[in-house]
C-alpha positions as CSV (number, residue, x, y, z in Angstrom):
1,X,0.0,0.0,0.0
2,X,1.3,3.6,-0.7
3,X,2.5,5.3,2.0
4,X,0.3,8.7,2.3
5,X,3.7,10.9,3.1
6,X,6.6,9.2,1.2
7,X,7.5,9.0,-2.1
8,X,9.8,6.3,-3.9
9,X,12.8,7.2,-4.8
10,X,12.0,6.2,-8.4
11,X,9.6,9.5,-8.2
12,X,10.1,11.7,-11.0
13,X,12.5,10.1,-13.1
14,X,13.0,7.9,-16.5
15,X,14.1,4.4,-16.7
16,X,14.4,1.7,-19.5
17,X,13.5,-1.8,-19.2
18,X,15.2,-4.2,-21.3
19,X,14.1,-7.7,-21.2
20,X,14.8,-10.4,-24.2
21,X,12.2,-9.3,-26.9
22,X,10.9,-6.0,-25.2
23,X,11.8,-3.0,-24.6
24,X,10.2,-0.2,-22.6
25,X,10.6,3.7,-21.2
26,X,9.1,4.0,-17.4
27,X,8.2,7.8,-16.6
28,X,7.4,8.4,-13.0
29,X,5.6,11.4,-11.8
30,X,6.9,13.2,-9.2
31,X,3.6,12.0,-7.0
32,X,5.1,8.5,-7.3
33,X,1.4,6.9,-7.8
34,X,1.1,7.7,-11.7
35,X,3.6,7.1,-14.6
36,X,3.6,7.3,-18.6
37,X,5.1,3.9,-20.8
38,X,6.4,3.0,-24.0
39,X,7.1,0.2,-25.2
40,X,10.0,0.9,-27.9
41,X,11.0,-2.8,-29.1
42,X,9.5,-6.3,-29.4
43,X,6.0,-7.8,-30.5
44,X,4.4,-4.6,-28.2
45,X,6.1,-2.1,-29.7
46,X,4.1,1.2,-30.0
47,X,2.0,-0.1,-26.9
48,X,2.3,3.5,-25.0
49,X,-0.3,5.3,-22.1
50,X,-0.4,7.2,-18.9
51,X,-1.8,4.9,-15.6
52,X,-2.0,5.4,-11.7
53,X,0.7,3.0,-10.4
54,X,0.8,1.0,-7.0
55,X,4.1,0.7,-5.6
56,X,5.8,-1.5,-1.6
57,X,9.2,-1.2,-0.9
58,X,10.6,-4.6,-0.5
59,X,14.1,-4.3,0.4
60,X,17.1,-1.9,0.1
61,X,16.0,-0.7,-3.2
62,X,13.9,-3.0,-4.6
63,X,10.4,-1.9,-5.4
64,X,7.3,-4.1,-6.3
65,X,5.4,-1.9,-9.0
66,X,2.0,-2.6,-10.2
67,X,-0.4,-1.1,-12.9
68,X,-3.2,-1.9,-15.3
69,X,-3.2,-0.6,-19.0
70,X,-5.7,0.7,-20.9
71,X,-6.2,-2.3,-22.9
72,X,-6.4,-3.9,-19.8
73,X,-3.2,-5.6,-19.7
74,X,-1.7,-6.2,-16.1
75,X,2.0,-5.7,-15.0
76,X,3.9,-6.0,-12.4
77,X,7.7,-5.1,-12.1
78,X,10.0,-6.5,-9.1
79,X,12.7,-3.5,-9.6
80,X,16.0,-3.2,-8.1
81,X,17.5,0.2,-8.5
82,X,20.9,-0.6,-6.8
83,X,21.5,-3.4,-8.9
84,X,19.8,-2.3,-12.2
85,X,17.5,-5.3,-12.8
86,X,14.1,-5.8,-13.5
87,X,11.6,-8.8,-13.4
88,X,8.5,-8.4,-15.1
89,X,5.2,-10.5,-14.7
90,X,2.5,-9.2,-17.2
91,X,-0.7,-10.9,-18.6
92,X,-1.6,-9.3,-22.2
93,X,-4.9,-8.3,-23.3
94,X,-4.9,-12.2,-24.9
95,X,-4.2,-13.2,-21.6
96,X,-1.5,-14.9,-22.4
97,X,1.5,-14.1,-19.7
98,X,4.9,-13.4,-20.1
99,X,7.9,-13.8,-17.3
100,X,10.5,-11.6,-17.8
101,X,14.5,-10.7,-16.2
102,X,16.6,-7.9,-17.5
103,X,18.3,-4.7,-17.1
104,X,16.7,-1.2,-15.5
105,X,18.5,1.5,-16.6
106,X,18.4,5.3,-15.3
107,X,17.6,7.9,-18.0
């Protein structure tokens, strides 16, 4: 649950995902509880919106990130800022679901 008070440290800032077969820009807003996405490679490509975001500190600085797009696709991203890696467990509007690992790289 978000924390009325705090914001994540991920707040305000651009990262890229890059997983095998996708890749994505993550836009925080400075409120911490809404970003903007792009996919930019891989069968999703052009797949793009702005969503309210749920986020729980799990460790250090890892981050469990949550949304629903649009199309009604769900994500959620295990991040870990200090180490640069993401894990990705989405369902698509098919409902198929993907498992993914890769790199999170400040913008």
């Amino acid at each position: 649950m978000n924390a009325p008070i705090h914001r994540p440290p991920f707040a305000g800032k651009r990262f890229e995902v890059r997983y095998d077969g996708l890749t994505a820009i993550n836009a925080y807003a400075d409120d911490g509880i809404h970003m903007r996405y792009e996919i930019t490679e891989g069968a999703f490509a052009g797949a793009k919106g702005e969503v309210a975001c749920t986020w729980q500190h799990v460790a250090g600085e890892i981050y469990a990130i949550s949304w629903q797009e649009a199309d009604r696709a769900t994500v959620v991203h295990l991040d870990d800022f200090a180490a640069g890696t993401s894990r990705s467990f989405f369902t698509a509007p098919s409902l198929d679901f993907y498992r993914l690992e890769g790199s999170l790289r400040a913008l």
